[in-house]
N, C-alpha and C positions, 0 to 999 in steps of 0.2 A: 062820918068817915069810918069808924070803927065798925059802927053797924054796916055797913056796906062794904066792907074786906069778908066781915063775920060769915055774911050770905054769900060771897063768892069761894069763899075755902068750904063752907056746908056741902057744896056737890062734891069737890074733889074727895074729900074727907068718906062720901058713899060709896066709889068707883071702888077700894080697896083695894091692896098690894096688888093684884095680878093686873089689872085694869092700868097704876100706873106704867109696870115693866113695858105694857103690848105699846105704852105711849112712848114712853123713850127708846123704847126699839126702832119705833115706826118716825121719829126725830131724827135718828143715828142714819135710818135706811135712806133718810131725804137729804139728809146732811152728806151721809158718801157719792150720795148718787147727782148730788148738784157737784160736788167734787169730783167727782168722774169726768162728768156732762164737759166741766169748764173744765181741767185737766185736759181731755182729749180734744175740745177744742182751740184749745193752745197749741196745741201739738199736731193739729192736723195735717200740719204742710212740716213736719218733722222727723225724724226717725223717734222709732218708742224710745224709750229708757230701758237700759238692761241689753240694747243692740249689740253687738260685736261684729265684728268682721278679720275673720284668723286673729280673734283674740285682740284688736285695737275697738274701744270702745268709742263707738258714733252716736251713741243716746242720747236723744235729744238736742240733734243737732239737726241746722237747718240742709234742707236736701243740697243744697250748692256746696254750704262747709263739710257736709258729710264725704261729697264726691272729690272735695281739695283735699280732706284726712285721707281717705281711700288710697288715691294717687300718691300723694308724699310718701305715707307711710309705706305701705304694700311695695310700691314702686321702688323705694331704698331697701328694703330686705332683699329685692329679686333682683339688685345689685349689685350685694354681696357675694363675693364667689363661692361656689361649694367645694370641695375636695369630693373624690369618687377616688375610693379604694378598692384596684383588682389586686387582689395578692398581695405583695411587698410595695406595689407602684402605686404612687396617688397621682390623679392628674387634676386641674382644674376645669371647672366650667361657670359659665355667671349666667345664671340661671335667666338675665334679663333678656341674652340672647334665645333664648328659648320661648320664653312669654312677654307678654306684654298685657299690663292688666285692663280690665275696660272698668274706667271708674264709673261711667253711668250705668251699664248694668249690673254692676257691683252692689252701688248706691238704690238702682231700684226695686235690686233680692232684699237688699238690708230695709228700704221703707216698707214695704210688705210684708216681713217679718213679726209675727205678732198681731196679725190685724188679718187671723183665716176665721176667729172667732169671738165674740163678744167677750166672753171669759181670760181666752187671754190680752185682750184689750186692757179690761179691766186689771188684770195681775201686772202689767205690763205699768199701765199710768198709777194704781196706788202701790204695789211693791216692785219698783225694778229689780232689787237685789236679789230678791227668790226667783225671780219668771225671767233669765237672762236667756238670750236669743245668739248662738254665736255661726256664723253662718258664712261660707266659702267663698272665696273671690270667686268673679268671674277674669278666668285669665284665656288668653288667645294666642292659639300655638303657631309658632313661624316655623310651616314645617320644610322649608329650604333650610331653615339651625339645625329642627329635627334631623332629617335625612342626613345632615354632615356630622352628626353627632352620634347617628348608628354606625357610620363608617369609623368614627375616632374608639368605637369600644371595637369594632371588625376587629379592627387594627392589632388590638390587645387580646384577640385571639388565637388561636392553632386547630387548624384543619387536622379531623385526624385523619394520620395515616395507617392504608389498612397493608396487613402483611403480604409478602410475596413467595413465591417458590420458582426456583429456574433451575437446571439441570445442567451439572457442569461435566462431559465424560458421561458416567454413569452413577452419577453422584449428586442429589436435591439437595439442591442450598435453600435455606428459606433465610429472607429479611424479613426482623423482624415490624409488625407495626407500633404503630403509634396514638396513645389515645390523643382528642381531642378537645377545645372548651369551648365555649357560646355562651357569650350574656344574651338575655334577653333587653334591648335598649328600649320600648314601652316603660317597664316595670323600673328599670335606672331613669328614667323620663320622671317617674311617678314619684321616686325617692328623690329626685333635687328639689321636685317642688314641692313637696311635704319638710324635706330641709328646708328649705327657705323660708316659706311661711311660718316655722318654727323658730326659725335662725339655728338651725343645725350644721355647728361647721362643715362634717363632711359625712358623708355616707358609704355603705359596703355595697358593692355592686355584687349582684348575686350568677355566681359561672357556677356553671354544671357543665358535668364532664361527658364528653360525647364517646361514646365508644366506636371503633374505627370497626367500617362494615365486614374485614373479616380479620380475624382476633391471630394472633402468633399459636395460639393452642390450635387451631381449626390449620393455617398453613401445616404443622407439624403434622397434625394427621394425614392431609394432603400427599405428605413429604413421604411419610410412613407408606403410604401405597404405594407411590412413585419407587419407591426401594424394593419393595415385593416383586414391582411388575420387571423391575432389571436383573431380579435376581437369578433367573433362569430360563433359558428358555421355552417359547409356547410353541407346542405344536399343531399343526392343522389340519384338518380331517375336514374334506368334503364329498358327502354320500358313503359317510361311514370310514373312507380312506382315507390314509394318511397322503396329503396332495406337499409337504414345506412345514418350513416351523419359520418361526422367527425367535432372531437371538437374541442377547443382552445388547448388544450394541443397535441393533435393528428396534430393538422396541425405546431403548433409549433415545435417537433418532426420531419417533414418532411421537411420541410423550409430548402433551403440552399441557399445562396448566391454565382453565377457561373460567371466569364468572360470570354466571348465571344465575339474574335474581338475585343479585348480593351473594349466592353462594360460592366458593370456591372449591372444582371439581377437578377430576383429573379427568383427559382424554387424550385422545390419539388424532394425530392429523389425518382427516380424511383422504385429501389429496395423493398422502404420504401412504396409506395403506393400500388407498389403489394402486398405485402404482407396486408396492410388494406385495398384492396378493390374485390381483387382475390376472396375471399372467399363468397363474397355478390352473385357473378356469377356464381362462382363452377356448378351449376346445368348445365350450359347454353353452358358449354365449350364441346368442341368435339375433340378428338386427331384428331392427321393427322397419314395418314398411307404411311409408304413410298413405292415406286416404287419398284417391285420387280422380281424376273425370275421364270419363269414355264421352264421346258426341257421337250420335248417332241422327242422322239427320240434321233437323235444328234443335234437337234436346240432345238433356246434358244429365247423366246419369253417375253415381256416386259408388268410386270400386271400394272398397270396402277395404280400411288401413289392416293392421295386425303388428301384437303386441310384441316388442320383443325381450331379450333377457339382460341383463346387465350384473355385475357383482353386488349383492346386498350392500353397501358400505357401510351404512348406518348399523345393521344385524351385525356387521363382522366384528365392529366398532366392541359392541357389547360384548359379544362374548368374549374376543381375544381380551379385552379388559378385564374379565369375568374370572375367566381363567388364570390370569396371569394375577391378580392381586386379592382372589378368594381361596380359601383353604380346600384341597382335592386335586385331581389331576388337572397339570396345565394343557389342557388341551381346547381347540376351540373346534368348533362345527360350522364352518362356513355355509353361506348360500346364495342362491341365486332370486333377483327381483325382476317384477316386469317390469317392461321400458317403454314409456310411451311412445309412439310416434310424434314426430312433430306436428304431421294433421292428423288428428282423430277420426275417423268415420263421423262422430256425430260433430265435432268442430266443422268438417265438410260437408255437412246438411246441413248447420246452420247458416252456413255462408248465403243461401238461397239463388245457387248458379243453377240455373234448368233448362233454360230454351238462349238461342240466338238472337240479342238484339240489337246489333250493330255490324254491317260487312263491311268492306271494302276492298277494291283489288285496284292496283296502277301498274302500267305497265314500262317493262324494263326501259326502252325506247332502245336508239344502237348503242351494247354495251360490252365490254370485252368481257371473256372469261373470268377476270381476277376482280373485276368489278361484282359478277351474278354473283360465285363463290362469296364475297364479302357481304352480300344483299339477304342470302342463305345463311350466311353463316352467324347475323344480326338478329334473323328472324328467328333463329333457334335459341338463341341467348333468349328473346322476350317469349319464344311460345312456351307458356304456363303460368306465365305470373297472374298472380294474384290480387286486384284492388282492393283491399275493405272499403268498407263505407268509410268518407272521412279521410282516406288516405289519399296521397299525393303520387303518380305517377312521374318521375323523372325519366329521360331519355339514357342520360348519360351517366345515371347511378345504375341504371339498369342492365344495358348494355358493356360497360366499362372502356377500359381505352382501350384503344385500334393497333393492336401492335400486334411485330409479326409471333412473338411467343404465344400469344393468347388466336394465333391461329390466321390473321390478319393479313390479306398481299395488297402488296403496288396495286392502287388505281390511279383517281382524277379527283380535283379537289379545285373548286373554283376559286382564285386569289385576282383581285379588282377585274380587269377584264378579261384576264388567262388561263387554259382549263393547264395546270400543272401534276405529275406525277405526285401522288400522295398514297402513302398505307392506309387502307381503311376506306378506299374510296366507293361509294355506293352508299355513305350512309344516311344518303338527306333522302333515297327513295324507300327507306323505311320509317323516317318520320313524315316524311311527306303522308304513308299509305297510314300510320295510328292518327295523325292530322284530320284526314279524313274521316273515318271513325268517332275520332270525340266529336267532328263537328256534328255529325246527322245521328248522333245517339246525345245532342242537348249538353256535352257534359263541360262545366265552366274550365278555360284553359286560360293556365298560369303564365307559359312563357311562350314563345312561338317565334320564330324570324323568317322571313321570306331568301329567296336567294337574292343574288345580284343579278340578275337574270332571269329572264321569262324563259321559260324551257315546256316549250309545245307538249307536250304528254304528260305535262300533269295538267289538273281539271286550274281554269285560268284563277288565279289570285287564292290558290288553296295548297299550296306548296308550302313547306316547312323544311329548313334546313339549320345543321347541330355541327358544331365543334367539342371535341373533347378539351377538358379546358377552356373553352368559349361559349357561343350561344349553345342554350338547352329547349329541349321541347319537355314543357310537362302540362301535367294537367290533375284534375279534382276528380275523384271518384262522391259524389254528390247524392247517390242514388241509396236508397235503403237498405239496398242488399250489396254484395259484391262482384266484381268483374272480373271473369276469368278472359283472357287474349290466347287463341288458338291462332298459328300462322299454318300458311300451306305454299308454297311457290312452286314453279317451273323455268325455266329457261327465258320467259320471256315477260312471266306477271309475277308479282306477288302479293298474296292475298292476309288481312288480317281481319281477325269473326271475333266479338266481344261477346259473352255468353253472361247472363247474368238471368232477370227476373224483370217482365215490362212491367213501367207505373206509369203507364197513359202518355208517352210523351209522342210530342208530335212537332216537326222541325221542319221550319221555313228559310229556305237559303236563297238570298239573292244575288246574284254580283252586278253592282255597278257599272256602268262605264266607266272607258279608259279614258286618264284625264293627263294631263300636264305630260305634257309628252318632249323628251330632248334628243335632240341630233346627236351619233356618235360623235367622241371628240377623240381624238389621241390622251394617250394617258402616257406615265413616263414613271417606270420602275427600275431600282437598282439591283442589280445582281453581284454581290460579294464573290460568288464562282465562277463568274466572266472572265474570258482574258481579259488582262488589264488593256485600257483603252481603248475595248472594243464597244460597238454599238450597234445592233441592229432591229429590226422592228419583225413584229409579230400583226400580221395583218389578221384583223378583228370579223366578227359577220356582219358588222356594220346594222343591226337590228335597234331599233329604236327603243328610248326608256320611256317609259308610261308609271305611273299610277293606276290602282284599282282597288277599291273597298267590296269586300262580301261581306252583307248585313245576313244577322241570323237572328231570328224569332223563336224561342222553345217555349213549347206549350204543355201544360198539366191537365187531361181532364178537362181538356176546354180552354184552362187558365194561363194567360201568361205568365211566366214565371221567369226567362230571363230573355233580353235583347241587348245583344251586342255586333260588336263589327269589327272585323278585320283586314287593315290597308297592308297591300306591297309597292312597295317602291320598288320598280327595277332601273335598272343602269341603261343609257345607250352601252352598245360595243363597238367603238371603235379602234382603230390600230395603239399595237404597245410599242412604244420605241422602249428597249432592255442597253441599259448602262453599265458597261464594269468599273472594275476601279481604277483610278487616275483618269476620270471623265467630266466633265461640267454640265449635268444634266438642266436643263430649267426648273426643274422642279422635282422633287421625287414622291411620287403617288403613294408606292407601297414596295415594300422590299422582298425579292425574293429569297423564303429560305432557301437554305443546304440539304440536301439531301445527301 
């Protein structure tokens, strides 16, 4: 035995000191690294050792226990209330209303911790104490708490206010402003939950102070002008002459105080200087005249507007300003601006009115003198109007009400089956004649009513009649360019010519037969101006009611583009028996007004 120890220490005894070390090194390196191997896989379904999470230690614990420490723990700190100090005032908040933490993704920032690299694997399973891992809830913000929780610091602020200047006499008072504060609630969000997870009773909320948009120094200055410009009178000079001045009280009067831009400036009421300084120039001014049409044939040619002159007001504005609150003579130099017309020459080319695309003429049939006059005097109200594209032609916006001030006499006004005295009578044969027109120029119509009666001279089932206050004729201007309406009348027709620009249309009008046809009946009307208990009857023309539709086709360049149709209903006429008061009519149809 002896001899056989002797021969196994003979080798080692060769190797010599350096040879042993590489050995027990290379022991040590198999020994940590089997240590490691079975350390980390103990641990694999574990958090490392050295984990944190806001400072509660989960190392080494298994993933479910780590996720039930997470929630207890985490979850009772963000129960605690914090205090939030603005100023002198503390208020509460519990910060749980704010978050709520998520322990599994908590739990699985914290398993993953430690485990991006081999190394710190390793530091992690043989020294936790050096290689400590401490690493942030996840928490999940309720931002319905949020949002009521920016309001609760609102609350605890002041808007600022900015200063003023008003004019009391001839005397600027300025109020002064007000500065203002703002927290920012993110960043107070951000300090409860850094308290909490710390356990920090309470925290400073951070206000900064808003400065209010315009400062009591900038009013003062304001103010200081305003006292210049009252302090003397300005005088006026237009074309070198002295034309007025304005006084202390007169510029006092006009003085206002305007912001602009956050700026706070002085000026003068424009309205207010027109009217004191318009009158100086009166002589000097010149209307503008606007752009307008000549026809010649079937084109339509464009008379050429011009500019006219009006008072600078905006110029006058500055210098009397100029004058009155800058160091020199108070004097201003007024002037005169051009004034547009309301239609421009080229506003009036662009319209694209050139040639005649729509006529029509109906005629008067028997009609008194106060009726033509009223039929003339409708067609002038409409001859020149103007459709843009897009716009809506109205009857009764156009023309306005029938009265006798605006020029209006006694005609005829149909009421159920009785032609009664009416102001304004004539005026269903000028919608009747624009009626016509939209129809055979395609253009889509908006409102439209038939009479109560078929009345021979107009074309059958294409009559149109309007109350002021009541039924309206309008219609669409649809076309790409605009419509200008020229009238022309005589004694016995009256004609309306729609001038605009052709885009290919082409219009089929049919009228239908008469259908459903009723026997006159008596009707039975009250009249309030009757003698009382009287009754007598108004014999009718006894003409029959019909129906009739006219279908219309409009075509584009070939293409249909729209189809519609148009029914009248008319009435038979038979006799009216007229009831006054204290009478027992069988029924009452319709009432007669007063005249």
């Amino acid at each position: 035995m002896t001899e056989i120890a002797a021969r196994l220490v003979r080798p080692i005894r060769r190797l010599g000191p350096l040879s042993l070390t590489a050995i027990g090194l290379a022991v040590l390196v198999v020994a940590v690294t089997t240590f490691v191997l079975v350390r980390s896989y103990t641990l694999r379904a574990s958090v490392l050792p050295g984990v944190r999470v806001a400072g509660v230690d989960i190392g080494g614990m298994s993933r479910p226990d780590a996720r039930g420490r997470i929630e207890t723990v985490i979850g009772e700190r963000l129960r605690r209330p914090v205090g939030i100090a603005i100023g002198s005032e503390i208020f509460t908040v519990t910060p749980s209303n704010l978050f709520t933490v998520d322990a599994t993704a908590t739990e699985r920032v914290a398993f993953d911790a430690a485990r991006d690299s081999f190394l710190h694997q390793v530091g992690a399973v043989v020294v936790p104490v050096a290689v400590e891992h401490d690493v942030e809830p996840v928490l999940v913000a309720n931002q319905t708490a949020h949002d009521a929780f920016a309001k609760e610091l609102a609350k605890r602020t002041h808007r600022p206010v900015s200063a003023s200047v008003s004019i009391d006499g001839r005397e600027p008072v300025v109020v002064p402003g007000r500065a203002g504060t703002a927290i920012d609630a993110p960043a107070v969000v951000a300090l409860v939950r850094d308290a909490a997870l710390r356990g920090l009773p309470t925290v400073e909320a951070p206000v900064t102070t808003i400065v209010p948009a315009i400062t009591t120094e900038e009013a003062e200055q304001v103010a200081a002008e305003a006292r210049a410009a009252v302090s003397a009178p300005v005088d006026l000079r237009f074309r070198h002459h002295a034309v007025g001045r304005l006084g202390p009280n007169e510029m006092a009067q006009l003085i206002r105080f305007d912001v602009a831009a956050g700026v706070l400036e002085l000026s003068l009421a424009a309205k207010g200087l027109r009217t004191e300084i318009a009158p100086l120039v009166e002589r000097f001014l010149k209307e503008p005249k606007n752009a307008s049409f000549r026809v010649s044939g079937k084109r339509v040619h464009v008379v050429k507007g011009r500019d006219g002159t009006t008072l600078d007001v905006v110029g006058a504005e500055a210098v009397v300003l100029a004058a009155a609150t800058e160091p020199g003579a108070r004097e201003a130099q007024i002037g005169l601006a051009a004034l547009e017309p309301k239609l421009t020459t080229a506003e009036a080319r662009a319209l694209g009115i050139r040639r005649q695309v729509s006529t029509f003429t109906t005629d008067m049939g028997v009609s008194s003198s106060n009726r033509i006059w009223n039929v003339h005097l409708m067609a002038d109200y409409i001859d020149g109007t103007i459709i843009k594209p897009g716009q809506t032609f109205s009857f009764n916006k156009t023309v306005g009400p029938r009265t006798p001030e605006r020029g209006f006499r006694e005609g005829q006004m149909i009421l159920g089956s009785l032609l009664l005295p009416a102001i304004g009578g004539g005026v269903c044969q000028t919608a009747t004649t624009l009626f016509n027109n939209v129809l055979l120029l395609g253009l889509p119509v908006k409102e439209r009513h038939n009479h109560s009666w078929y009345i021979s001279h107009y074309p059958l089932g294409r009559d149109a009649t309007v109350s002021w206050g009541g039924p309206d004729f309008s219609f669409k201007n649809d076309l790409d360019r605009a419509l200008l309406i020229k009238t022309s009348y005589t004694s016995s027709t009256l004609t309306f010519t729609f001038y605009g620009t052709k885009q290919g249309r082409k219009v089929e009008l049919e009228t239908g037969p008469q259908t459903n046809f009723s026997s006159p009946q008596p009707s039975y009307a009250f009249d309030p101006s009757a003698p009382k208990g009287s009754v007598h009857t108004v014999t009718g023309s006894h003409a029959s009611g019909f129906d009739v539709t006219v279908f219309r086709k409009v075509f584009e360049h070939g293409k249909l583009v729209r189809k519609d149709s148009f029914t009248s209903h008319y009435v038979a006429v038979g006799d009216t028996v007229i009831y006054g008061p204290g009478t027992d009519p069988p029924r009452i149809d319709f009432t007669i007004p007063s005249i």
